[in-house]
PyMOL Python script that loads the backbone (N, CA, C, O; Angstrom):
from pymol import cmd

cmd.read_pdbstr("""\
ATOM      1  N   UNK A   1      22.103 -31.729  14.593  1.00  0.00           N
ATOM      2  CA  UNK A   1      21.109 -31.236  13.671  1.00  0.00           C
ATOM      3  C   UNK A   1      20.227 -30.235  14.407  1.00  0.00           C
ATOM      4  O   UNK A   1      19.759 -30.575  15.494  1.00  0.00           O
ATOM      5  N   UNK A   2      19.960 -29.025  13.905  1.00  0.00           N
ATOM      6  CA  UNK A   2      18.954 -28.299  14.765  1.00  0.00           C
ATOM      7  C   UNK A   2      17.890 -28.635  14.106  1.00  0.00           C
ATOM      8  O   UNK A   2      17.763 -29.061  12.958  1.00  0.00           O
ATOM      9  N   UNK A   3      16.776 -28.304  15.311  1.00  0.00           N
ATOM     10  CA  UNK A   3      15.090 -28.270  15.162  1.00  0.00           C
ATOM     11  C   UNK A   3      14.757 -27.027  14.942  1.00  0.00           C
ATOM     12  O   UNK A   3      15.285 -26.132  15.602  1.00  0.00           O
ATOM     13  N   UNK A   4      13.887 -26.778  14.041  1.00  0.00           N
ATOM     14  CA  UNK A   4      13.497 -25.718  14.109  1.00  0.00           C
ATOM     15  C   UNK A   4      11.783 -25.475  14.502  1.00  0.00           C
ATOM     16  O   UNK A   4      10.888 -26.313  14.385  1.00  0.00           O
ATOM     17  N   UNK A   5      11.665 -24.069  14.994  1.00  0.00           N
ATOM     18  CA  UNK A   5      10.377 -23.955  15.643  1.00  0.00           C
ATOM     19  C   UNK A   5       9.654 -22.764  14.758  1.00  0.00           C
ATOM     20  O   UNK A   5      10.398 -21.808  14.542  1.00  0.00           O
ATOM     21  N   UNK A   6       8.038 -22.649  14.093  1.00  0.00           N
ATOM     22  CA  UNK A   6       8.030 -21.845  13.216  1.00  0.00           C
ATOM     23  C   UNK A   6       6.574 -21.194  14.603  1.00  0.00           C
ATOM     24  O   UNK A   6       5.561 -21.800  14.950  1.00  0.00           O
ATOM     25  N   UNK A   7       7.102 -19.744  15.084  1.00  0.00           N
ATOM     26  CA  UNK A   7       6.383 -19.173  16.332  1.00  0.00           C
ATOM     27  C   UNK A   7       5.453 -18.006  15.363  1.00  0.00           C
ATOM     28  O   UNK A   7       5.814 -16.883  15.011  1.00  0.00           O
ATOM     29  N   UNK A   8       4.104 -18.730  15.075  1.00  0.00           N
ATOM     30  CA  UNK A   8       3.177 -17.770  14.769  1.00  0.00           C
ATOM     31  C   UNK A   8       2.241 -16.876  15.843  1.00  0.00           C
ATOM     32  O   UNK A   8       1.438 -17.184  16.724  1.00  0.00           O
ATOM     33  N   UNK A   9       2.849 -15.399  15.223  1.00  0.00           N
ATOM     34  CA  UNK A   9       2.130 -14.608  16.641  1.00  0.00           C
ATOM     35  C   UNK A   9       1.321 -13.758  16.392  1.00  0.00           C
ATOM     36  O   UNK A   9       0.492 -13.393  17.226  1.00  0.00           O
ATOM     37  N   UNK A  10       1.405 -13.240  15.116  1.00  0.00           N
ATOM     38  CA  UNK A  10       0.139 -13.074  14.578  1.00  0.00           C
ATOM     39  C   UNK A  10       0.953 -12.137  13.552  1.00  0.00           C
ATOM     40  O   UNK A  10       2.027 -11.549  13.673  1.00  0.00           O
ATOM     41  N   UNK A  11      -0.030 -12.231  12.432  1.00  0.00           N
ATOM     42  CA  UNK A  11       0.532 -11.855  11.241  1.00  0.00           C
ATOM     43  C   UNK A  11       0.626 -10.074  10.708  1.00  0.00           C
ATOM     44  O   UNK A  11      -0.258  -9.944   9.861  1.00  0.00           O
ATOM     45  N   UNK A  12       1.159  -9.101  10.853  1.00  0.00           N
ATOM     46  CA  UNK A  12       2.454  -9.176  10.086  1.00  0.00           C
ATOM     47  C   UNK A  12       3.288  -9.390  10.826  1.00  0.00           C
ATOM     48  O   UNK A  12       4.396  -9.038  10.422  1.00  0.00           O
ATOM     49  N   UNK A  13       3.244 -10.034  12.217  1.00  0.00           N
ATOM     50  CA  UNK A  13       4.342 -10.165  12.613  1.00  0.00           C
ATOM     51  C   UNK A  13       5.129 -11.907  13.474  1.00  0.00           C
ATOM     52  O   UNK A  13       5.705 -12.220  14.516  1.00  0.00           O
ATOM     53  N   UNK A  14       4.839 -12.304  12.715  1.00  0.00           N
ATOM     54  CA  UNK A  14       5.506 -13.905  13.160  1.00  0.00           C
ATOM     55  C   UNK A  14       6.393 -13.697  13.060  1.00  0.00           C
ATOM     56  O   UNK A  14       6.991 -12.732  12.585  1.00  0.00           O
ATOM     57  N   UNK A  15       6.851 -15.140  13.773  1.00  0.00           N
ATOM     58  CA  UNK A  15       8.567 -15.156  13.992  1.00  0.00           C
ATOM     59  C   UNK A  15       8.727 -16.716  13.259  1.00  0.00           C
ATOM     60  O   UNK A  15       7.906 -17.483  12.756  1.00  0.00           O
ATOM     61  N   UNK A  16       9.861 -16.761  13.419  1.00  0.00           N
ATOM     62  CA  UNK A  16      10.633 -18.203  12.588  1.00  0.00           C
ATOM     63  C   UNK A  16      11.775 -18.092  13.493  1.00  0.00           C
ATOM     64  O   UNK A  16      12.591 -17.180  13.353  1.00  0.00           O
ATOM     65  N   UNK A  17      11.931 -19.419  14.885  1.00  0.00           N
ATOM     66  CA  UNK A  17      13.182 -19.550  15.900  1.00  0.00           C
ATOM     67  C   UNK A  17      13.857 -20.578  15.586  1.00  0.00           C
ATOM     68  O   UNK A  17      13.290 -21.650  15.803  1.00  0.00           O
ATOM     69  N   UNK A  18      14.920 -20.616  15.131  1.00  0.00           N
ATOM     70  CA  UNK A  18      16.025 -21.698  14.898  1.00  0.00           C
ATOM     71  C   UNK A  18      16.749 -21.825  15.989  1.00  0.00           C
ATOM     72  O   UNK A  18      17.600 -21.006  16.334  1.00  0.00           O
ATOM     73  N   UNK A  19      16.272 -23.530  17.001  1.00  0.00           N
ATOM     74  CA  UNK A  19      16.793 -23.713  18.187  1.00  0.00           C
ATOM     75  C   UNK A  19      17.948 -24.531  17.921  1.00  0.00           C
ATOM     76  O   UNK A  19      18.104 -25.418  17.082  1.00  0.00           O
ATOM     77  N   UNK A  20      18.634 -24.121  18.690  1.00  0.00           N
ATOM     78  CA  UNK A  20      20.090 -24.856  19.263  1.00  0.00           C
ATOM     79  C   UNK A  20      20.273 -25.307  20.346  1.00  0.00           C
ATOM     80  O   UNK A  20      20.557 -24.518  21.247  1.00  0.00           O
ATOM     81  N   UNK A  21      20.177 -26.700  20.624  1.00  0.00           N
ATOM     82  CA  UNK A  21      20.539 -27.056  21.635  1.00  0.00           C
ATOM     83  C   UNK A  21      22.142 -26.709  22.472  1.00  0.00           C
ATOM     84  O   UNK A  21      23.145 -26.746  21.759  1.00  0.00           O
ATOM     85  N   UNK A  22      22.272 -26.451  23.663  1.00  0.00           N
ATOM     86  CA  UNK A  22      23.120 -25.817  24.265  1.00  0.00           C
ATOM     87  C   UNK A  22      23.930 -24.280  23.668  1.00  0.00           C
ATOM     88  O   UNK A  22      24.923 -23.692  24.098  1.00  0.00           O
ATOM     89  N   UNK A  23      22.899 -23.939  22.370  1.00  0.00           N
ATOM     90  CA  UNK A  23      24.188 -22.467  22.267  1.00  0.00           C
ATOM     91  C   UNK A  23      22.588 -21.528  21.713  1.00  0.00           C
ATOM     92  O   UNK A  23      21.415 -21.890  21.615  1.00  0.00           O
ATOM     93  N   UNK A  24      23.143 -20.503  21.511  1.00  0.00           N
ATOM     94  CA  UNK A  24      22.202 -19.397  21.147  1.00  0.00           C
ATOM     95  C   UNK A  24      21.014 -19.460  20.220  1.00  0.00           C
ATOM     96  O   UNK A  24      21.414 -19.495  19.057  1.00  0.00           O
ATOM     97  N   UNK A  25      19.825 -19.484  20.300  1.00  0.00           N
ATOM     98  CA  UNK A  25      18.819 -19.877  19.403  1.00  0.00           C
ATOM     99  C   UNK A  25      18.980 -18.396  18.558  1.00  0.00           C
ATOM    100  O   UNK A  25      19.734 -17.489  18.911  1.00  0.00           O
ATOM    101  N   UNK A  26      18.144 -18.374  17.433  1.00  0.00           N
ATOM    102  CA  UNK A  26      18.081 -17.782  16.270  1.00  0.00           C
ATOM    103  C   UNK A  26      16.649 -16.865  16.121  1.00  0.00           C
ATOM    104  O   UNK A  26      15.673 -17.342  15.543  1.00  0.00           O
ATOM    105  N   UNK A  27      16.639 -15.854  16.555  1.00  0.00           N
ATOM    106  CA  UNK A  27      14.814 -15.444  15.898  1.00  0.00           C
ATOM    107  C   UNK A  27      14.899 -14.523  14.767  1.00  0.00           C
ATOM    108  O   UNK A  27      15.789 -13.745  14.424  1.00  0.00           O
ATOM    109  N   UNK A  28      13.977 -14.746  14.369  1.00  0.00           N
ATOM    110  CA  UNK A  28      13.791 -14.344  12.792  1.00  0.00           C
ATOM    111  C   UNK A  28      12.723 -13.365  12.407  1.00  0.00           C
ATOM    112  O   UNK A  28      12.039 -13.792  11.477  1.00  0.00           O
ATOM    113  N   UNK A  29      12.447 -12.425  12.753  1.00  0.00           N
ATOM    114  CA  UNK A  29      11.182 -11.533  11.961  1.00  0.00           C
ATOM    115  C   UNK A  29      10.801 -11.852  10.882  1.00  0.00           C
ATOM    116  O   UNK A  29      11.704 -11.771  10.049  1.00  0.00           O
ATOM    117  N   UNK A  30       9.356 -12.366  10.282  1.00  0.00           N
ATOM    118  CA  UNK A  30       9.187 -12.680   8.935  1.00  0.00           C
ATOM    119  C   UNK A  30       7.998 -11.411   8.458  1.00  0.00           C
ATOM    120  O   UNK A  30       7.117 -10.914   9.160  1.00  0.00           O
ATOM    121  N   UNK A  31       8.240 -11.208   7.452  1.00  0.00           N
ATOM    122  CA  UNK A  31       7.481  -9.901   6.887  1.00  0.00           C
ATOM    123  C   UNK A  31       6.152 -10.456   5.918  1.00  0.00           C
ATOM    124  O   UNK A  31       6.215 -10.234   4.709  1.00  0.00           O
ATOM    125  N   UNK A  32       5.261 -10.995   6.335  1.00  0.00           N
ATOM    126  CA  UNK A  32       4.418 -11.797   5.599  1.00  0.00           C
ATOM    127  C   UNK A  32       3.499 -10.027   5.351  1.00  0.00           C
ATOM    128  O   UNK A  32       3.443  -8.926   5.899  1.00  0.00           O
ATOM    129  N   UNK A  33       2.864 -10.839   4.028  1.00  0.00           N
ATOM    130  CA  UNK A  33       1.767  -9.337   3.883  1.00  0.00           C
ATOM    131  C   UNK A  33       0.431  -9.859   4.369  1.00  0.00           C
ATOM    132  O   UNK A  33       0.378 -11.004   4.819  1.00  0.00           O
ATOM    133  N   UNK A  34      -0.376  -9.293   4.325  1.00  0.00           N
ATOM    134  CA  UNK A  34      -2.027  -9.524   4.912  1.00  0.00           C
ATOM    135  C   UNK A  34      -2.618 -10.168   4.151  1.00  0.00           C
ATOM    136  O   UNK A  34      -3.558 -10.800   4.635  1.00  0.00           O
ATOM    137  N   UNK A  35      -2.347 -10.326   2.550  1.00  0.00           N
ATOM    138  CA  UNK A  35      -2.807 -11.071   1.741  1.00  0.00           C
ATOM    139  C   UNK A  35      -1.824 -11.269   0.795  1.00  0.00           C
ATOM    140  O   UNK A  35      -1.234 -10.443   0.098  1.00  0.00           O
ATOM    141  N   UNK A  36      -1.672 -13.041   0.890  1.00  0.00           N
ATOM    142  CA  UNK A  36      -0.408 -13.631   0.236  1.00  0.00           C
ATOM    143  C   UNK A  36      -1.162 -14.090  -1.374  1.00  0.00           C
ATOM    144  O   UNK A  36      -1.019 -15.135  -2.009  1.00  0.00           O
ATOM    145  N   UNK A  37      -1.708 -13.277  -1.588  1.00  0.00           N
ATOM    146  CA  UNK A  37      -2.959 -14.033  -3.159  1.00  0.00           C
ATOM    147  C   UNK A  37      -2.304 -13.707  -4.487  1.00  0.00           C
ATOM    148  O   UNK A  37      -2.393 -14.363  -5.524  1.00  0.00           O
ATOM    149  N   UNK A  38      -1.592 -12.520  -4.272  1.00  0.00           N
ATOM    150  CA  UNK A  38      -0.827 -11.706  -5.150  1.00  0.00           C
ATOM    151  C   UNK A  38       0.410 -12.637  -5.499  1.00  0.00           C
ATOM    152  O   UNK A  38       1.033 -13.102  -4.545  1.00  0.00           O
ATOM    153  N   UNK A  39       0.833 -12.961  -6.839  1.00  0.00           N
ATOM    154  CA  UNK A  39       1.898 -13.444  -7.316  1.00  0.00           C
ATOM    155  C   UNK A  39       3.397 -13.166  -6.964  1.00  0.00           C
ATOM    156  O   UNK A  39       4.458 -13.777  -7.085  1.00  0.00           O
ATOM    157  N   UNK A  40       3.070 -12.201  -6.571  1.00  0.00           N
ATOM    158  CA  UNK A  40       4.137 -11.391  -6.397  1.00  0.00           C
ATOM    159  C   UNK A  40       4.862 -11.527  -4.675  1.00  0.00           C
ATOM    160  O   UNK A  40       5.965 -11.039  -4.427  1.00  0.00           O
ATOM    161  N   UNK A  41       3.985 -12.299  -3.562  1.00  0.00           N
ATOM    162  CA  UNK A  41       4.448 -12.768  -2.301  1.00  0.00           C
ATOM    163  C   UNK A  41       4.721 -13.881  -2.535  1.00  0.00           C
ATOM    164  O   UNK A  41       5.076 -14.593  -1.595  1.00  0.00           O
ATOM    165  N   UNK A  42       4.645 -14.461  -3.974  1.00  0.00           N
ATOM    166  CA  UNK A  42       5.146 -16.239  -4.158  1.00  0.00           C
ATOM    167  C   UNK A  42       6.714 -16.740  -4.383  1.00  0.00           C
ATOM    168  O   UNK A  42       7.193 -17.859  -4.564  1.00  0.00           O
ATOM    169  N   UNK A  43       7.422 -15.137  -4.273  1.00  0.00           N
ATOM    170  CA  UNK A  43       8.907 -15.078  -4.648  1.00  0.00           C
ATOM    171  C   UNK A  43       9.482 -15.482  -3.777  1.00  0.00           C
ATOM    172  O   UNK A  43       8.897 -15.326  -2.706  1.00  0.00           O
ATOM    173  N   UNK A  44      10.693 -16.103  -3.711  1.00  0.00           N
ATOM    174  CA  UNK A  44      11.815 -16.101  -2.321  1.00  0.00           C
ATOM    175  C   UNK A  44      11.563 -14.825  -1.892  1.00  0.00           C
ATOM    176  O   UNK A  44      10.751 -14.153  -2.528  1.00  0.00           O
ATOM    177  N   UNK A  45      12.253 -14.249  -0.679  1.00  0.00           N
ATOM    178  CA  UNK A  45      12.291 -13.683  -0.172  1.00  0.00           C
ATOM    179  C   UNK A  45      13.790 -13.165  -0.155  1.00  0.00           C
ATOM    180  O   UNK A  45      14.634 -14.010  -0.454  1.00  0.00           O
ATOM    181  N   UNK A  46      14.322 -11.632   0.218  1.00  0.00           N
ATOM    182  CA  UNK A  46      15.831 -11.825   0.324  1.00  0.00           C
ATOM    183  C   UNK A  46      16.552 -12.020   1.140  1.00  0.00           C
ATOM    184  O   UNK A  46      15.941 -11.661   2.146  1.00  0.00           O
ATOM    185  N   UNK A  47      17.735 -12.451   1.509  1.00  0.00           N
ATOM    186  CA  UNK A  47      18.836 -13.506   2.730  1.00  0.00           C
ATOM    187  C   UNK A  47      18.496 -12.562   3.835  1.00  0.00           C
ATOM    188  O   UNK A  47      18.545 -11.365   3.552  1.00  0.00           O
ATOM    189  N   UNK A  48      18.180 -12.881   4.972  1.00  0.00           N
ATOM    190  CA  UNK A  48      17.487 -12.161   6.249  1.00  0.00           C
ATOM    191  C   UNK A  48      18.610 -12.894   7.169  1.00  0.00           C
ATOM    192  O   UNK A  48      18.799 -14.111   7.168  1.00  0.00           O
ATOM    193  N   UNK A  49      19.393 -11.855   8.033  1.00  0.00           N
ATOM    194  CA  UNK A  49      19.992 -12.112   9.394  1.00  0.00           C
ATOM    195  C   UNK A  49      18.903 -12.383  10.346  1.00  0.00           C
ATOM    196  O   UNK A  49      17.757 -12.498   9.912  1.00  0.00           O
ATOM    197  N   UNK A  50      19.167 -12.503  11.676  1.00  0.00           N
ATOM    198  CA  UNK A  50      18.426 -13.281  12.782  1.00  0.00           C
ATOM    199  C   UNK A  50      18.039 -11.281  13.490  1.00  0.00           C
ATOM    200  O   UNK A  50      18.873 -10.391  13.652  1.00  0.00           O
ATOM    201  N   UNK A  51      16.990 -11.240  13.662  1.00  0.00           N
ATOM    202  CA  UNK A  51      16.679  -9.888  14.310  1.00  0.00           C
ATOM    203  C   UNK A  51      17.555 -10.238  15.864  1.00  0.00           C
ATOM    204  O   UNK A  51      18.383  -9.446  16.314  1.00  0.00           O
ATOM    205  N   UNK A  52      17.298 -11.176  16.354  1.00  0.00           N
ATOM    206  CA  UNK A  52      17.454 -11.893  17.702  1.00  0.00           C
ATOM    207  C   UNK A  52      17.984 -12.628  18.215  1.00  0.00           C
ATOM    208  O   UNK A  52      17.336 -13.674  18.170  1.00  0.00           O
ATOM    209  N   UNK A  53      19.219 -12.783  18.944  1.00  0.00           N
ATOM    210  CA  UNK A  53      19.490 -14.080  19.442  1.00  0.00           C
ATOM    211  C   UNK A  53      18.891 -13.910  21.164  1.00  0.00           C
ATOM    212  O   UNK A  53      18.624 -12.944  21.879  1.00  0.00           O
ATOM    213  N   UNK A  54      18.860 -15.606  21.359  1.00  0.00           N
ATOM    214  CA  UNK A  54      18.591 -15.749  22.872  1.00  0.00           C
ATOM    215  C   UNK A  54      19.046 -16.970  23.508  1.00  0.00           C
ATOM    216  O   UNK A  54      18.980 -17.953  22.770  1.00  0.00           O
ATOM    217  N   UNK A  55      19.425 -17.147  24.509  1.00  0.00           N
ATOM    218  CA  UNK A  55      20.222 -17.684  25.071  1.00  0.00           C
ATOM    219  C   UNK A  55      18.990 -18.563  26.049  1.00  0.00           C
ATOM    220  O   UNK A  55      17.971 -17.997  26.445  1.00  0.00           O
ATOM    221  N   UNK A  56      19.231 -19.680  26.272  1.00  0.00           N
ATOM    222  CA  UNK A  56      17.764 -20.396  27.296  1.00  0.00           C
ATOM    223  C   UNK A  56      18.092 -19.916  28.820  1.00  0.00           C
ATOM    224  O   UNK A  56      18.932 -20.214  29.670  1.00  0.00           O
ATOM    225  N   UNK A  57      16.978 -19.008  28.718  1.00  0.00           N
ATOM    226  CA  UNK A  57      16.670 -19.232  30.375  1.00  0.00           C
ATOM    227  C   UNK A  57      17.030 -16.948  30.988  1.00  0.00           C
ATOM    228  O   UNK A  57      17.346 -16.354  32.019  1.00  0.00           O
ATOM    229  N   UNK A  58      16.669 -16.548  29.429  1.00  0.00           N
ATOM    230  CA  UNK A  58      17.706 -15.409  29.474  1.00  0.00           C
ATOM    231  C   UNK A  58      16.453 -14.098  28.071  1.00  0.00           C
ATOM    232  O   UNK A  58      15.665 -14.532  27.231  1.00  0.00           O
ATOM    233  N   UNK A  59      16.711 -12.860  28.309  1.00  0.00           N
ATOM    234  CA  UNK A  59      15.934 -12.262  27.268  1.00  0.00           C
ATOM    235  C   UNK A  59      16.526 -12.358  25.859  1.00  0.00           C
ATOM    236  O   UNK A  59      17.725 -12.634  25.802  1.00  0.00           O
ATOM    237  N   UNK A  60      15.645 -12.110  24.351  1.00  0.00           N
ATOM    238  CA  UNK A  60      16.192 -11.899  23.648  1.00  0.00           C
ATOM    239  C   UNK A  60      17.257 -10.800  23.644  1.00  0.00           C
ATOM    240  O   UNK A  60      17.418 -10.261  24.739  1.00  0.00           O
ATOM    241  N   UNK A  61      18.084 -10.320  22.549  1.00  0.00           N
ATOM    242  CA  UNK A  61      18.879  -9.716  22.590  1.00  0.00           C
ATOM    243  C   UNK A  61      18.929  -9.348  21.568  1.00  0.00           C
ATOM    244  O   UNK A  61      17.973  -9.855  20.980  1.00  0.00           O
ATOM    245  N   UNK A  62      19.590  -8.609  20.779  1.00  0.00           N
ATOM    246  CA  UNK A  62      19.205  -7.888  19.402  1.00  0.00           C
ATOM    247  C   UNK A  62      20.401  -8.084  18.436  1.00  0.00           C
ATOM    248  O   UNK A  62      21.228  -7.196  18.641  1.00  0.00           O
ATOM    249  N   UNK A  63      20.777  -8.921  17.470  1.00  0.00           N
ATOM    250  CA  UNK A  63      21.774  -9.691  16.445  1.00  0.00           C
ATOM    251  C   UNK A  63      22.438  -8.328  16.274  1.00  0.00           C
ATOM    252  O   UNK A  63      22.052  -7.176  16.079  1.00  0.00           O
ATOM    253  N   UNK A  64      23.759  -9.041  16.453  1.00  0.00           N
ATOM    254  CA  UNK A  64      24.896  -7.701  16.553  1.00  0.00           C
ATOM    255  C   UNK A  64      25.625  -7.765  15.170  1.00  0.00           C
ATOM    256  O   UNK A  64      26.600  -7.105  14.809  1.00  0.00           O
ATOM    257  N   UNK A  65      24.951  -8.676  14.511  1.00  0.00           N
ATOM    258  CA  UNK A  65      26.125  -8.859  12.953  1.00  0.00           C
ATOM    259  C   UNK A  65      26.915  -9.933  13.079  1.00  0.00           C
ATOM    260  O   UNK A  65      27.047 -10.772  13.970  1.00  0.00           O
ATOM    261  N   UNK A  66      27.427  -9.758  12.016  1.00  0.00           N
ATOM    262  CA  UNK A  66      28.677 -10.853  11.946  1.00  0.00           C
ATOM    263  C   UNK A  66      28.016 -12.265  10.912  1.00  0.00           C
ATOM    264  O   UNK A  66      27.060 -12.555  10.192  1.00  0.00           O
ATOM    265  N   UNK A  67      29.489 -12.908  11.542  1.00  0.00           N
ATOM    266  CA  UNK A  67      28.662 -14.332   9.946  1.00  0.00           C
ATOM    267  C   UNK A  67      27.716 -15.193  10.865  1.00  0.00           C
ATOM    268  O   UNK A  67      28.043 -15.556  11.995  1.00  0.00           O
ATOM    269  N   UNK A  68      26.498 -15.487  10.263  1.00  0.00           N
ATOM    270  CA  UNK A  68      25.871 -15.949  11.004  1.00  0.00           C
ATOM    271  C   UNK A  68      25.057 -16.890   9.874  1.00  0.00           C
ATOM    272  O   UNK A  68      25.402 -17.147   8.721  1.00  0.00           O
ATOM    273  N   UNK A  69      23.637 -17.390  10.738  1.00  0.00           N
ATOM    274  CA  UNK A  69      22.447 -18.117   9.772  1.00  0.00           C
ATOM    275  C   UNK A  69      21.954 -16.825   9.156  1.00  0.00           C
ATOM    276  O   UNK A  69      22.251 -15.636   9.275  1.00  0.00           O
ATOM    277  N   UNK A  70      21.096 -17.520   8.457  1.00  0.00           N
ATOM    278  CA  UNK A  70      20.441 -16.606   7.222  1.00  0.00           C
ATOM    279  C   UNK A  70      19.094 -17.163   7.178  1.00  0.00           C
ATOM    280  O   UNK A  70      18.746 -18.287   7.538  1.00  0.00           O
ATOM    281  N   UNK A  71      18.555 -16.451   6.807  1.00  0.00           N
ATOM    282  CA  UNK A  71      17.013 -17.647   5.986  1.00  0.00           C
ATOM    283  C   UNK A  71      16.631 -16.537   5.042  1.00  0.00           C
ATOM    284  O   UNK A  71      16.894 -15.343   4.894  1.00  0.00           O
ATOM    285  N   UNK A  72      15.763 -17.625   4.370  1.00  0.00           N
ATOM    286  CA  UNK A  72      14.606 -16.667   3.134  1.00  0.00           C
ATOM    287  C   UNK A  72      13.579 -17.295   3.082  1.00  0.00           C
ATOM    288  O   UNK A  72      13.503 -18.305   3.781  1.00  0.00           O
ATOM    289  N   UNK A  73      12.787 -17.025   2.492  1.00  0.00           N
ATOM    290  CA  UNK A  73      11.233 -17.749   2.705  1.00  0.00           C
ATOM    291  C   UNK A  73      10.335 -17.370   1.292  1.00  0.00           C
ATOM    292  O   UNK A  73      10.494 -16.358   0.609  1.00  0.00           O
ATOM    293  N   UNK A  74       9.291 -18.532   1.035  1.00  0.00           N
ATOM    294  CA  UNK A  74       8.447 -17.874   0.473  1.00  0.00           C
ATOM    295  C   UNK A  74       6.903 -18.364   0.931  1.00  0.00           C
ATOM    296  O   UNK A  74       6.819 -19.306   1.719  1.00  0.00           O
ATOM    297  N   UNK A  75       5.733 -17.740   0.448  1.00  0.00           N
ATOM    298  CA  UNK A  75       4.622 -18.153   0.131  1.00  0.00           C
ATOM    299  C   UNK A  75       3.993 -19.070  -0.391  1.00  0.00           C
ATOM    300  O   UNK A  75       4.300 -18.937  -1.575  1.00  0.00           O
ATOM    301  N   UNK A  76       3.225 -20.033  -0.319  1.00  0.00           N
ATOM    302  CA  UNK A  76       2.694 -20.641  -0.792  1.00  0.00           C
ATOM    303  C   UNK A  76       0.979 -21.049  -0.451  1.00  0.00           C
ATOM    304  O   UNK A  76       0.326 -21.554   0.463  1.00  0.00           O
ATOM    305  N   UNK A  77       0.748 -20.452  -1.862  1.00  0.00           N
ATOM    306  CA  UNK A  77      -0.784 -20.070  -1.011  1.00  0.00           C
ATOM    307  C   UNK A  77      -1.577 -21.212  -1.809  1.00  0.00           C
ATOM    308  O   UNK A  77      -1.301 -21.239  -3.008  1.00  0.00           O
ATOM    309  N   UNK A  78      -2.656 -22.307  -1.299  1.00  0.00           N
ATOM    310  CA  UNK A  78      -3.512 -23.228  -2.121  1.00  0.00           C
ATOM    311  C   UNK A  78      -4.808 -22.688  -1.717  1.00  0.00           C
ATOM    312  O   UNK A  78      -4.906 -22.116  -0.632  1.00  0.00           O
ATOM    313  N   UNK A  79      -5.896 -22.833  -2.563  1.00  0.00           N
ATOM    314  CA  UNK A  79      -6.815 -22.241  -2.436  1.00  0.00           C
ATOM    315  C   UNK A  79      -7.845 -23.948  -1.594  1.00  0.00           C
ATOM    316  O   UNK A  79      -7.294 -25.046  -1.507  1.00  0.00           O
ATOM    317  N   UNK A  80      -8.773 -23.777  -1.292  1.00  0.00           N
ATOM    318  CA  UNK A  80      -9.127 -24.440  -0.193  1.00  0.00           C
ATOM    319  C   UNK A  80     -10.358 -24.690  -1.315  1.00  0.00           C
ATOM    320  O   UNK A  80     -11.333 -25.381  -1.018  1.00  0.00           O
TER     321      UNK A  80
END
""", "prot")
cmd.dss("prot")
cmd.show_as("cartoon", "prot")
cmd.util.cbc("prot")
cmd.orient("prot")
């Protein structure tokens, strides 16, 4: 089963890393907007390849294609 790790680095630009134990982890560019208030960031998102793979102990590297993971995402904003 993988774990996954959600690497906030600051917004617009977080990441989302899907780790694998012993094989290539997964990084993910997520495209969040500056303000998620709008109805319209509450949608899925569309099927996103991995910007990144990385290997432990080694630099990222830049997803060469092929069949791979996917993700999509959405928003969910509660007001406080």
């Amino acid at each position: 089963m993988a774990s996954e790790e959600l690497v906030a680095v600051s917004a617009p630009r977080s990441l989302f890393v899907l780790k694998f134990p012993g094989r290539e982890d997964r990084i993910f560019k997520l495209h969040l907007p500056a303000n998620p208030m709008k109805a319209k960031y509450r949608a899925w998102s569309e099927w996103q390849n991995p910007d990144f793979v990385a290997k432990a102990g080694e630099q990222p590297a830049h997803f060469s294609g092929g069949n791979d993971y996917q993700i999509r995402y959405k928003l969910d904003y509660q007001e406080r």
